[in-house]
C-alpha angles and dihedrals in degrees: 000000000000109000106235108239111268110263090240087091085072082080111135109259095226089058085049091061092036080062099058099034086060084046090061094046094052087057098038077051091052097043088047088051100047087047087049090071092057099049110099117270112258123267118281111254083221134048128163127226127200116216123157127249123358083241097048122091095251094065096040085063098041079066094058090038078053091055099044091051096043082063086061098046092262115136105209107201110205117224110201110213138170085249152293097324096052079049094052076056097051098048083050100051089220117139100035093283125145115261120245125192097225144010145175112258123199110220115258094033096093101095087060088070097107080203112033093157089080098046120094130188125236088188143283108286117187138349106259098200124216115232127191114192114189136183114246140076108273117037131253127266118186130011098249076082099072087067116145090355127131102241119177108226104192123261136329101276101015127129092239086063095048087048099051089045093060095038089045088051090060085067132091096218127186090190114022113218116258104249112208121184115233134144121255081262095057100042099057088054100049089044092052090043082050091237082129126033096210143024133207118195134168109208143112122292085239100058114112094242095051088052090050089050102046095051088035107113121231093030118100129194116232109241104209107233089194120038098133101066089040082058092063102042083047108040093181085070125088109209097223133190113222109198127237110259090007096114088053125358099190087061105024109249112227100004091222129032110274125213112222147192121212134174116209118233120237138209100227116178124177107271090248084064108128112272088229093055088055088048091048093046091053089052098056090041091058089050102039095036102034088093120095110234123216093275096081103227122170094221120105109227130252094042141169097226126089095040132146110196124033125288108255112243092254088053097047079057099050094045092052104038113009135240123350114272091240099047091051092060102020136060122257110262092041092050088047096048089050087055093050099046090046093089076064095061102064093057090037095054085035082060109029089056100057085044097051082042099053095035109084089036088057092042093052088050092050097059100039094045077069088056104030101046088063084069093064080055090047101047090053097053088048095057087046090051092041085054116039124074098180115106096218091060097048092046084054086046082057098045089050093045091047083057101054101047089052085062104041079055083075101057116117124211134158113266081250082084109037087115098063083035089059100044088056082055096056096045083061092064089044094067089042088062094049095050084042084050090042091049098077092041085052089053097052 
């Protein structure tokens, strides 16, 4: 005897598809959340910069990084420092000393990092030029004229040490200078005391002690004969021109045209550093450094020559095609959040498509599986009824059939499928014909 159909297939078709619309969202949440694992973490809230001395200029802009990225939630932690090597060391966590995120770097004083390889450059910022101030009354004009002379080369550590000492090593001396490590401070003093007979300082032209020194009798400032050539031994050195009277025009400083050398200052982070950091610190450089100072120099800041260590990716980006789209609309911790989250579109796409695409075809099947598995049920009462004579077994055929039919009358389908409803209908009272047709012949 057939087996009726169960009455859970009474079931209201809405609550059919909500099923398996719930069921597509349980596996779109489970593939959102294993590609999840996969998505970067989010960007620290702090990060730490070294700079130099609280008087120097990197320091003077960490404070107004400081400033930018607090906008954007960022805490910038300074890190004073004697100068661009200790900060090389403190990218670089050796020594013991604590690890920064990013630091100022002097140019020429990347082939001091003991491990370049996880160092990664945001882009050159600034020139930074050299100055040698002597005693005397005609300036200096090459460096084979600082022989035997006691010259003051910045700290232990800073990036105006690590400069003389490669310039100087260009040079045949008799009699070496005698390098003596000061701070810019120092160094003014002494030279004006005449304990030294030359300086040499790396600053801004608009740092006090620049401006002392320039209007000071009796100093002179060394006017490099030949920059151009030290350029080119030196690639990380940009030969300038400073004008005459460009310093100060009322006076006329410097009272003839001075050829300079001047290294550029870079922004240099550990190459785990998080990719929006980088994106944000490229943003507040464009906006801090895009100004031309008073040196004249050709070169847009921020730039991506006169590096010493690789552009990060985000940088090559930014230097070939701009800022990123979204940071360009978007503030920074949605946009950041959006980069992060994108490793998750491809698997999601990957899955969603195969689901839109499988949806409306299971949900067809489902409803018509309520109306199409009666018909096993049907075909095997209609060979029963083909094939017996005898009244009693028909009569038994009937009672099943009424019965089901009974139960197929609960079934419950959108009106998108009252056809197939209604021909089921109509195969019911089929088999009703053929067991009315069967009933005289029983009787015989």
């Amino acid at each position: 005897m057939a087996t009726p159909p169960s009455n859970t297939e009474a079931e209201d078709p809405e609550r059919s598809g909500l099923r398996l619309i719930l069921a597509a969202l349980a596996i779109t949440a489970a593939g959102f959340i294993t590609a999840y694992q996969f998505a970067a973490p989010p960007p620290p809230r702090t990060v730490r910069i070294a700079t130099g001395s609280a008087n120097g200029a990197y320091h003077h802009f960490a404070k107004r990084y400081q400033a930018r990225l607090a906008e954007e939630g960022i805490t910038l932690e300074i890190q004073e420092s004697a100068g661009s090597v200790e900060n090389l060391h403190l990218l670089q966590g050796t020594d013991g000393a604590p690890r920064v995120d990013i630091a100022f770097v002097q140019g020429g004083t990347g082939s001091l990092a003991t491990q370049p390889q996880r160092l990664r450059s945001v882009g050159s910022l600034f020139l930074e030029p050299l100055w040698i101030f002597s005693r005397g009354d005609a300036p200096l004009t090459t460096l084979k004229e600082l022989e035997g002379l006691r010259i003051a080369v910045g700290t232990k550590e800073s990036g105006a040490e690590a400069l003389a000492k490669q310039l100087l090593g260009l040079q045949k001396f008799q009699r070496p200078p005698k390098q003596i490590n000061m701070d810019n401070k120092q160094a003014a003093k002494a030279l004006s005391d005449g304990r030294i007979d030359a300086a040499l300082l790396v600053l801004s032209p608009n740092a006090p002690i620049f401006q002392d020194l320039i209007q000071r009798p009796g100093l002179q400032l060394m006017d490099f004969r030949r920059a151009e050539a030290l350029s080119a031994h030196l690639p990380f050195l940009t030969a300038l021109t400073l004008p005459e009277g460009i310093l100060n025009l009322q006076q006329n400083l410097p009272a003839t045209p001075i050829r300079l050398l001047a290294p550029a200052a870079s922004l240099v982070v550990r190459q785990d550093l998080h990719p929006a950091i980088v994106d944000i610190l490229l943003k507040s450089a464009n906006e801090i450094h895009r100004k031309p100072g008073p040196l004249g120099s050709k070169i847009d800041f921020p730039s991506a020559s006169l590096l010493e260590f690789p552009l990060t990716d985000g940088a090559e980006r930014f230097f070939t095609h701009g800022p990123p789209m979204l940071q360009r609309y978007l503030p920074f911790w949605l946009a950041a959040q959006i980069n992060r989250l994108k490793v998750m579109l491809l698997p999601l796409i990957t899955l969603l498509i195969p689901l839109i695409k499988i949806m409306p075809p299971l949900y067809r099947w489902r409803i018509r599986s309520r109306i199409y598995r009666w018909y096993r049920d049907l075909q095997q009462l209609e060979a029963e009824a083909n094939q017996s004579r005898d009244a009693e077994t028909l009569k038994r055929i009937e009672a099943r059939l009424e019965a089901l039919e009974q139960e197929a009358s609960t079934i419950k389908v959108p009106l998108s499928y009252a056809e197939e409803f209604y021909r089921l209908r109509k195969d019911f009272a089929f088999i009703r014909a053929i067991l009315q047709n069967k009933r005289p012949t029983a009787h015989l």
